[in-house]
N, C-alpha and C positions, 0 to 999 in steps of 0.2 A: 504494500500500500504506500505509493511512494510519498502521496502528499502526505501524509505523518515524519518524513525522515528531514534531517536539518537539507534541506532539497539545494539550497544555496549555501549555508555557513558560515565560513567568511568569507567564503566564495563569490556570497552575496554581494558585500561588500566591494567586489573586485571588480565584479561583472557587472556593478553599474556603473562603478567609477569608470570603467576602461569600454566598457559595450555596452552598454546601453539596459534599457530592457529585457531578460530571459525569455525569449518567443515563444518555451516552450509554455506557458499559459496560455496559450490562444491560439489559434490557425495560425499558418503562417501566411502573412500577408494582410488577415483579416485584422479589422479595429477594436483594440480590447474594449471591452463591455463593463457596466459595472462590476457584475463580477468576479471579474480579472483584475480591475481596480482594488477591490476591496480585498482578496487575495495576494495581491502582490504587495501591498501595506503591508497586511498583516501580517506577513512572513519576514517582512524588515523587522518589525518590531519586535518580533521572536527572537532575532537577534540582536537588534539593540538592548533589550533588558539582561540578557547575557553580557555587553559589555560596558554597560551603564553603572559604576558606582554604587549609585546610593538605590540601587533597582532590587532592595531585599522584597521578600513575595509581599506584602502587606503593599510597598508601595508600586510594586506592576501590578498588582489585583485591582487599584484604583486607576490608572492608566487604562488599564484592558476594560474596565468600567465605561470610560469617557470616551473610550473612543468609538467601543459596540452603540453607544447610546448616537456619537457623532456618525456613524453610516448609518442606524437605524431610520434617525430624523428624515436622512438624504432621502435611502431606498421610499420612505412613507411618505413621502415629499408628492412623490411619481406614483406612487401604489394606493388606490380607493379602498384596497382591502384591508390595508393597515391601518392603525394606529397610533397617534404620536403618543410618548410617552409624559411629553408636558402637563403637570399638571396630576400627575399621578405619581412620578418619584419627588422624592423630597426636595425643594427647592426649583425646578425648572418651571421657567415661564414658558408660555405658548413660544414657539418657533419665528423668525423672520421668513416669509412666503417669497417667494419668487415675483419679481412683475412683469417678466418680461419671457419668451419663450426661454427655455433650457433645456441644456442636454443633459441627463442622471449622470453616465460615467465622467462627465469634465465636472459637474457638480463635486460629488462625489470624490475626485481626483484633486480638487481645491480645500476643500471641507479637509482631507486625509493630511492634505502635507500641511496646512497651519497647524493643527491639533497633533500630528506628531513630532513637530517641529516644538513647539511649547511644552508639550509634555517630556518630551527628551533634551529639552533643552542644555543639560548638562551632560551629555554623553562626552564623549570624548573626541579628537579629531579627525579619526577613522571615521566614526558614526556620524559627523556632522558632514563627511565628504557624501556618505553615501546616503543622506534624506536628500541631500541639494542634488546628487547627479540622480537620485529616482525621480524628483519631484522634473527634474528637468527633462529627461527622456523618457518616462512615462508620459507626461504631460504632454511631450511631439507626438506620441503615438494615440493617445487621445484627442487630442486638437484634430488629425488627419480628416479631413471630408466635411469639416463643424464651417460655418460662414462665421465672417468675424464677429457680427453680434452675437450670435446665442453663445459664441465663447466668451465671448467679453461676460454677458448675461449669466452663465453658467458660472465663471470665475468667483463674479463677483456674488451671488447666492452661495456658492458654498464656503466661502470664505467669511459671510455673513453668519452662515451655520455654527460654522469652528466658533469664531467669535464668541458667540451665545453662548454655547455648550463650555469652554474655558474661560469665561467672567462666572458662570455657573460654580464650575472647577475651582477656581480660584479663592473660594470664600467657604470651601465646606473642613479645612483646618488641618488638611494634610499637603496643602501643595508645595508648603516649604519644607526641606529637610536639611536638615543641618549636621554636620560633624558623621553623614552616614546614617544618622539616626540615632544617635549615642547621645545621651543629653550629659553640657558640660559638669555639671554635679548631680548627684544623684546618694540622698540618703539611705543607708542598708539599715533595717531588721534587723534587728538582734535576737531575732524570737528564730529557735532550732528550726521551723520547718517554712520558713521562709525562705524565697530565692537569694542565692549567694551567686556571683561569680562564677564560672565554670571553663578561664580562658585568662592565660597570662598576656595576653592581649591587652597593654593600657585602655586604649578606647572601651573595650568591653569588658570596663571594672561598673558600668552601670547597664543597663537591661536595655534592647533597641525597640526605640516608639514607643516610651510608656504612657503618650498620650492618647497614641492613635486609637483608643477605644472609645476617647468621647468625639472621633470625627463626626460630620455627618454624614448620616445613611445616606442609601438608596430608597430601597422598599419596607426595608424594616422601618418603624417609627424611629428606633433610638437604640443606639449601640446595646441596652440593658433589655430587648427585649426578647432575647432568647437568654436568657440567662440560666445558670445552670445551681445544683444542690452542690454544698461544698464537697473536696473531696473526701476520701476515709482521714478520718481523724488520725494527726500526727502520733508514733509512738515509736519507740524502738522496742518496746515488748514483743519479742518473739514469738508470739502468740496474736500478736494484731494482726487485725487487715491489712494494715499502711508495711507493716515488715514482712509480709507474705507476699503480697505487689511488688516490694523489692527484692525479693528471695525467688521471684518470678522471672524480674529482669537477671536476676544473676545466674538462674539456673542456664535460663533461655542463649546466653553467649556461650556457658560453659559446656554447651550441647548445641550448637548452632548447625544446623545441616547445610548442604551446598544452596538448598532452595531457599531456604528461610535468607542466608548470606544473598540470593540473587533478588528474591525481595526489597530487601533495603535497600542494595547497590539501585535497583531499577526505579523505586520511589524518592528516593534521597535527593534528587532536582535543588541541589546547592546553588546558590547565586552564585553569578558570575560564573558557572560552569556547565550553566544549564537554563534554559527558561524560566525557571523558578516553579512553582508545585500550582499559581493558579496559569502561567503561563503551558504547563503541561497539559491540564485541563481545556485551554484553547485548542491544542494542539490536537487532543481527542476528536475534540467537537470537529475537525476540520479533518480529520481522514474519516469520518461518517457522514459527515454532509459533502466529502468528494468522492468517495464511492457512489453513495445514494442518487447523485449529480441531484443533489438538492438545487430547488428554484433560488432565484435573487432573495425573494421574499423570506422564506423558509430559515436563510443561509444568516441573513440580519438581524432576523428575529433571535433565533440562536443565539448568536455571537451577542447580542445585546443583552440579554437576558442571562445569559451565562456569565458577561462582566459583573453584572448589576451584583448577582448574588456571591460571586466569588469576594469581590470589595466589599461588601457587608457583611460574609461571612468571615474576613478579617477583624474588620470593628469588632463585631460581636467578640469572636474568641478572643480578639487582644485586653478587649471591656473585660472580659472575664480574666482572664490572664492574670491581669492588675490588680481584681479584687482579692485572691486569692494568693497570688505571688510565692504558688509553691516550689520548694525545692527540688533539684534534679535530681534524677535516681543515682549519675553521676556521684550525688554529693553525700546523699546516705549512705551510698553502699561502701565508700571509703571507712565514711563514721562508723557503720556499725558490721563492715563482713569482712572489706579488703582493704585494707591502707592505699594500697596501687591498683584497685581497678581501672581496667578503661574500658569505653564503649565501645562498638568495632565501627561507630559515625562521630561524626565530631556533634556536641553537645551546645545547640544553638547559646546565644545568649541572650534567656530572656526566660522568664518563668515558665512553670513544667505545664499546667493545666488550665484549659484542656490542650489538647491536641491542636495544632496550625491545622496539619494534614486533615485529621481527621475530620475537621470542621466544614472544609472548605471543600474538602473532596463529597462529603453527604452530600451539601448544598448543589453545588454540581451535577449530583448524580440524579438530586431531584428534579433538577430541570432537564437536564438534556431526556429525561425519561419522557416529561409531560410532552417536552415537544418535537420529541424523535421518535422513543416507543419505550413501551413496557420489553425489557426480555432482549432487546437487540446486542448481538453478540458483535464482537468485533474485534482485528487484533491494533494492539497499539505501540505503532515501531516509532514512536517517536524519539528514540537516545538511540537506534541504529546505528546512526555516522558517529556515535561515541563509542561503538563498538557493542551494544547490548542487545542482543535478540532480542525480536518483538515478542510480546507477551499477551494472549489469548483470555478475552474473557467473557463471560457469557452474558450478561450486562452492565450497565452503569454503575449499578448498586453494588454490585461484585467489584469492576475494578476500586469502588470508594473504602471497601473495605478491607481490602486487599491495601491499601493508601495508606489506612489506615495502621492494621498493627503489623507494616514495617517499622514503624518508630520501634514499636515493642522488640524485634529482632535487632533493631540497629543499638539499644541498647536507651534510648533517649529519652523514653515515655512509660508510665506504668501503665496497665491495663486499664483502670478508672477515668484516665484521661483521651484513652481512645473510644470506648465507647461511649463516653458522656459527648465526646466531638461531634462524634457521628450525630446521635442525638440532638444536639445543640445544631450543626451543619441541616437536619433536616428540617427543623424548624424553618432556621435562615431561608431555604429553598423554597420554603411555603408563600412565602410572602411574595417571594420573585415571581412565582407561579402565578398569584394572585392581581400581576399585572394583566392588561386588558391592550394586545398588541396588534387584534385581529378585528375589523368592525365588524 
């Protein structure tokens, strides 16, 4: 399934800088469509959050947010059958309308490169060569056959679009990030089962995004409203829950099988090494709506709907995250089993529970279900060109939980925090679902 594999990489990069456009999305000859537009963005930006800094999955989950919503608007612009979402996520005003004839894909192709251009605004100078030479040689191959008004017409609507949707963007309390996300002080707990450090990392002597839980939503009302029961009561009692949970994680490495190790290898979507865990969920979403040869419509809905919720399913778990600020299993198991344990993944930094994964993978898995299908199997080669066999699942819901207690094998999460994610993640999805995208 080849649209699942990094199809360009940095390839991508190279091959717009130096040639232009990849033909291989469209006939050869023919004038890409929107969605080859929307496609060929979106595979940039797969790789820009790979090599963007401060692009940890909290803040591409908001990115991949803004931008499903910025082609949604476009595609529902042209489509009677859609829906704007104005007015129904939190904070958007009704749209700027077109006045003048337009084309979708130069709409849409304008709308893309403001709103990626601003959202990546800090990438690095690789990644600003290759928005400028896509935005430029896409842009030839769209203009082809357009009269000079409806381009001009088209330009200027979707650049109106972008606009709207990033003054939107701009006020909901995540769009600055600073120092990476590491805030410059940061008070520790002194209470035993509080998060501590997990990384001789100076920067990451304090937790990443400890605000980003009172961002604003999407669909959900407010970061607190999937909110979860605390976890099992702190103890080193040998006999507790909370030391059974970790006598769990320590069994679980000391008997690791080759599959459980190919688990975590294949969920663990580290930044900067990978699209990150809500960009791997994109990546789903687009080898089943490229098999499927899903419609324009279908394709946007999707990809919108799937931002919305993976960015709120961050709020949420980070809201919780913070309230709770428990320690990592990393930190007990020294305390109370191995002076020298290590996990067989590196030990984010930032409080244990719930689950990132598990949160945002539920969420996911309840949308792509409502608006792809119950039961649809598929396989997902998206870490291919990193060398990982694709991996086979029989649904959504399978591959989220499968997402899920990787943590538990990579050594990272106790088991309470991944099912409560899942949990808490389908909540998240409900809400997304309960959007109204179709008139």
């Amino acid at each position: 399934m080849d649209s699942g594999r990094r199809i360009f990489g940095l390839g991508l990069f190279a091959a717009v800088g130096l040639a232009g456009v990849p033909r291989q999305l469209w006939a050869q000859g023919a004038r890409p469509g929107p969605d080859d537009v929307m496609k060929t963005w979106y595979r940039l930006v797969l790789e820009l959050v790979r090599h963007t800094a401060t692009y940890t999955p909290p803040v591409a989950s908001r990115a991949f947010a803004y931008l499903g919503v910025t082609a949604f608007e476009v595609v529902a612009q042209g489509d009677a059958g859609l829906r704007s979402l104005a007015g129904q996520v939190n904070g958007l005003a009704p749209l700027p309308k077109a006045v003048a004839e337009v084309d979708q894909a130069a709409v849409l192709h304008a709308a893309m490169t403001r709103a990626v251009a601003h959202l990546f605004g800090n990438t690095g100078p690789t990644g600003q060569r290759a928005m400028a030479a896509l935005s430029r040689s896409l842009g030839a191959e769209v203009a082809e056959g357009l009269s000079g008004d409806i381009l001009a017409a088209s330009e200027v609507q979707g650049d109106a679009i972008a606009a709207h949707i990033l003054a939107w963007a701009d006020a909901d309390g995540g769009a600055i990030v600073r120092n990476m996300g590491f805030p410059m002080t940061y008070e520790k707990s002194v209470d035993p089962e509080k998060w501590v450090p997990t990384s001789a990392i100076v920067q990451q002597q304090a937790p990443l995004l400890p605000e980003w839980g009172q961002n604003r939503t999407f669909a959900m009302p407010g970061g607190a409203s999937c909110g979860l029961p605390p976890p099992p009561a702190y103890s080193e009692d040998p006999a507790s829950e909370f030391f059974l949970q970790a006598k769990e994680v320590f069994d679980i490495k000391a008997n690791l099988t080759p599959e459980q190790r190919a688990v975590a290898r294949f969920w663990s979507d580290d930044p900067m090494l990978s699209p990150t865990p809500p960009g791997h969920w994109i990546s789903i979403a687009f080898q089943v709506l490229d098999r499927d040869k899903a419609p324009l419509a279908q394709r946007a809905e999707v990809l919108a709907v799937l931002g919305i919720t993976l960015a709120d399913a961050f709020i949420a778990c980070w809201h919780t995250k913070f309230e709770y600020d428990l320690l990592r299993p990393v930190t007990y198991i020294r305390r109370t089993m191995d002076p020298k344990w290590e996990s067989i993944m590196t030990t984010p930094p930032f409080p244990e529970y719930p689950s990132g994964h598990s949160t945002q993978s539920a969420a996911a898995a309840v949308v792509l279900t409502a608006l792809i299908g119950e039961n649809v199997a598929f396989e997902d080669a998206t870490h291919v060109d990193d060398g990982l066999p694709p991996r086979p699942f029989a649904s959504f819901h399978a591959a989220a939980e499968e997402a899920g207690i990787s943590r538990l094998y990579g050594g990272i999460h106790f088991r309470a925090a991944i099912e409560r994610g899942l949990e808490q993640g389908r909540c998240v999805g409900a809400f997304a679902t309960a959007l109204q995208t179709r008139v």
